[in-house]
N, C-alpha and C positions, 0 to 999 in steps of 0.2 A: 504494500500500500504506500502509495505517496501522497506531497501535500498535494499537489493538484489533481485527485481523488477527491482532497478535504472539502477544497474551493469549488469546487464543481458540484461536491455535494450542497454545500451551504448552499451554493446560489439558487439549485434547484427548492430547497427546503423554504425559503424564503421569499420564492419567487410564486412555488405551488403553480409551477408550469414549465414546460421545458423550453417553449419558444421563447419566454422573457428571461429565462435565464439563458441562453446561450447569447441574447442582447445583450445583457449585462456582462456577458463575459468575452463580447466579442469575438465568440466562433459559431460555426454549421449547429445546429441541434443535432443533426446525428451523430456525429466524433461522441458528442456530450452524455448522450443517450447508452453509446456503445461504452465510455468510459464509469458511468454511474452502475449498467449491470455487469462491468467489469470486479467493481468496487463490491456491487450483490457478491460476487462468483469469491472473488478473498474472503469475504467476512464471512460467506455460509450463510446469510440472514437475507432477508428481504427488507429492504429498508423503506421501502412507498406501498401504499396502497393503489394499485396500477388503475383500477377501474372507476374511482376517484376521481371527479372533476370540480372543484380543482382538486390537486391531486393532494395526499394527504400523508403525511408519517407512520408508519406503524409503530407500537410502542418501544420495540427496539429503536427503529429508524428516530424516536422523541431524545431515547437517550443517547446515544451518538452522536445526532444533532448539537447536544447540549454540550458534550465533551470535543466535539471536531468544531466547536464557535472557539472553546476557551484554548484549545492548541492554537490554531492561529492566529491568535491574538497572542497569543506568548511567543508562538515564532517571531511574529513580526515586530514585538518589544525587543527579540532578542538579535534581532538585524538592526535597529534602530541604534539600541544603545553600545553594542560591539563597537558600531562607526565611530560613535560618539569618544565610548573610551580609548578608542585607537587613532583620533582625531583623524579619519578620515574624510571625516565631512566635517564643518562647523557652522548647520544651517538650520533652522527652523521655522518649518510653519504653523501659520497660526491661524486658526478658526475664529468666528464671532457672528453673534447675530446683531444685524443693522444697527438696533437700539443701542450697542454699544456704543458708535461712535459718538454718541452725542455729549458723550461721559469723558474718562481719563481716559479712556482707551488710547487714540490719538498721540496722549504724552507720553502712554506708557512706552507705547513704541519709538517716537522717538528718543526718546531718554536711553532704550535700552540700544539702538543701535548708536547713539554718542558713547556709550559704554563698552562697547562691545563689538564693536567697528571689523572685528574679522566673521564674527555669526552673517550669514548669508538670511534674512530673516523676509518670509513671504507671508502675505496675507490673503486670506481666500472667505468671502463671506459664503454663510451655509446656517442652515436651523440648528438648533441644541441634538435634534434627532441626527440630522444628518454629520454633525460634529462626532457623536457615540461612534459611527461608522466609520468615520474615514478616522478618526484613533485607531481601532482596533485593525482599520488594513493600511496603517501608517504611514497614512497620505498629508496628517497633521499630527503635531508634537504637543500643542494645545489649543484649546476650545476655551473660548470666551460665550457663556448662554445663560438663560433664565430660568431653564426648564430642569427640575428634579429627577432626573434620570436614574437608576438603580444597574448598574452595570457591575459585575465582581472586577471584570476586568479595569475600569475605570476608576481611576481618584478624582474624588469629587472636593475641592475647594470653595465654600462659599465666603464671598469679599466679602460681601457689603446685603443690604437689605434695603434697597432704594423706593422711596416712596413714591406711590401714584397719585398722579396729578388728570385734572379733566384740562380737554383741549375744547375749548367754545369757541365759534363765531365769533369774530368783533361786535361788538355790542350784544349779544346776547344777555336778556336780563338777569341768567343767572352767574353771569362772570361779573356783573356789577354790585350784584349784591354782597350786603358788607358781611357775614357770615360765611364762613368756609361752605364749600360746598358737602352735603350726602350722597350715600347711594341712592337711596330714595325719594328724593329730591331730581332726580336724571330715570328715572323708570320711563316717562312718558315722552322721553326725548328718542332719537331712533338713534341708534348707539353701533357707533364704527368701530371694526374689531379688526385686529390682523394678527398676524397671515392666514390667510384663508385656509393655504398649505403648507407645508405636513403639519400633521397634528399627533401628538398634546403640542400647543404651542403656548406663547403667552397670551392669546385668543382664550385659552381657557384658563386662563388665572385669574383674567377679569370676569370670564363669565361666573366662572367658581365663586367669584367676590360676591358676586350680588344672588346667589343660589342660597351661599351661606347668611345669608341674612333674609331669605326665603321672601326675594325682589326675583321682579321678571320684566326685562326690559319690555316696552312696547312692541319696537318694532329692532331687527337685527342686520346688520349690512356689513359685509364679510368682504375682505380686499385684500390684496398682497402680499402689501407693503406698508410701513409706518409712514412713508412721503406720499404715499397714496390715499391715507389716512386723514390724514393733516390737508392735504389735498381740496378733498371733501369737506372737511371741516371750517374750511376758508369760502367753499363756495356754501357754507348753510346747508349743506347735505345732514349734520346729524352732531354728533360731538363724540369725542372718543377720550381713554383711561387710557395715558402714556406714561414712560417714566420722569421720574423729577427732572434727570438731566437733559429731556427735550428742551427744558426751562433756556437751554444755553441758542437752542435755532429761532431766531427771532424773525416774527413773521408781523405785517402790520395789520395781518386780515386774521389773526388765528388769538384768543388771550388763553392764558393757563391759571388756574384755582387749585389750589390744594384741597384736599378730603377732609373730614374733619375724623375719620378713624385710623390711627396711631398702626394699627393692623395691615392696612393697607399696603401692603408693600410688594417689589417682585426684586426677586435675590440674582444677584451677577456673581454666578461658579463659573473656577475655573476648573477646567476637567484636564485630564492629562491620563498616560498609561500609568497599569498601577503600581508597575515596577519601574517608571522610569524615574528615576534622581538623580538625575543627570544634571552637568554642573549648570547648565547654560536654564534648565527649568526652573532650579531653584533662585537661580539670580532674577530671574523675573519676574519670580513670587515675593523675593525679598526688594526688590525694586516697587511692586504694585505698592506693599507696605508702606513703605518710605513718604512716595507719594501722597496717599492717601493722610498722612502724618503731616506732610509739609501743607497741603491744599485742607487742612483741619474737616476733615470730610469720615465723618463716623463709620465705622468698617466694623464688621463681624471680626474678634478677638482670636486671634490664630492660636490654633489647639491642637497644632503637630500632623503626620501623617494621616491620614484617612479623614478629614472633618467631612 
């Protein structure tokens, strides 16, 4: 058995089709097909349910799955960080969802490449979900996201716990009113959410916000993007729940209110693999700190490996 046995298995497993996984893998479905009952013929088991549409795991083929996700995620830690310690590479990329920029993100990086001026450092935006993924096939070295993910493979970092702010129309009467705004208070307004896709995103953190106080928006309108968001919200389409550091995109047609519950919040983790400690990670976890310290901007209390 070999890894690309493994990868071929996963894709299939996750794909629960054999034409989208030979897309995603960019070969023929058949090689794929012929290599997946190759992989049946080694192991002596049947690992799909053939007559299945879409097709499905059998309970062996569940636990296999479960063990052939966490080898290659270890393989691919263990190609990443071998470079690392053997300085053959000195490069890093870095995942984030949009919302970040609006935040420290921006100075993180540059600060860190004034520091660090031989790290080869890329940036690639992508969802919290899709960050999980391209860690584990070590396409990124860290993720910047919102989203509480449960990964074994993944170290999950939480900075900060950044408050949510409403985005109104200019002049809307509830952006002038001298009281903070509620949830409750925005039920009857038609309430712009993003990203539409993939999901869990932060889409459902705000919706989750107003479920848990058993609110139900009027009316719902689902979009992209946060600049598509805000967008909308200039032209009086509806008003949307964004993070505080939106505060910093100044717009003359858009104003922003704070909440008036302390709860409110959506958390910027930083994810990373869960064995990598690598020098160039940690210096840019101990850099985020600093930051955060010199710009006197409240951060979740670092609490060692695994928070």
């Amino acid at each position: 058995m070999e890894l690309r046995h493994l990868r071929y298995f996963v894709a299939v497993a996750e794909e629960r089709n054999f034409t989208r996984a030979a897309q995603r893998l960019h070969i023929a479905q058949p090689p794929l097909s012929r290599q997946i009952q190759q992989l049946e013929e080694i192991l002596g088991v049947q690992l799909f349910e053939r007559n299945s549409r879409p097709l499905k795991l059998t309970e062996t083929g569940k636990f296999f799955y479960a063990h052939a996700v966490q080898l290659l995620a270890q393989t691919s830690e263990l190609e990443s960080m071998t470079r690392r310690v053997g300085n053959i590479e000195r490069s890093m990329s870095v995942g984030f969802v949009a919302s970040t920029l609006y935040g420290l993100l921006p100075k993180i990086i540059r600060r860190f490449r004034d520091e660090n001026p031989t790290v080869e450092l890329s940036l690639h935006e992508m969802s919290t979900t899709d960050q999980i993924r391209a860690l584990k096939d070590g396409r990124i070295d860290v993720g910047f996201g919102r989203i509480r993910l449960e990964d074994s493979n993944i170290r999950r970092v939480v900075l900060r716990e950044e408050k949510m702010i409403v985005a109104f129309p200019a002049g809307h009467p509830l952006s002038i009113a001298k009281p903070v705004s509620a949830l409750r208070d925005l039920v009857n307004e038609t309430l712009i959410i993003y990203p539409k896709t993939p999901r869990p995103s932060y889409a459902d953190q705000v919706l989750a916000a107003f479920q848990d106080r058993g609110l139900k928006p009027r009316k719902i309108y689902e979009v992209r993007e946060i600049q598509i968001a805000l967008g909308l919200v200039a032209a009086g389409e509806g008003i949307s729940i964004v993070p505080s550091s939106v505060y910093g995109l100044k717009r003359d047609d858009v104003s922003y209110k704070e909440l008036d519950d302390p709860t409110l919040v959506s958390p910027i983790i930083m994810s990373m693999r869960a064995m990598d400690e690598s020098r160039d990670i940690n210096e840019m976890l101990d850099l985020i700190y600093r930051l955060y310290e010199e710009a006197q901007i409240p951060f979740v209390a670092r609490t060692g490996k695994g928070q």
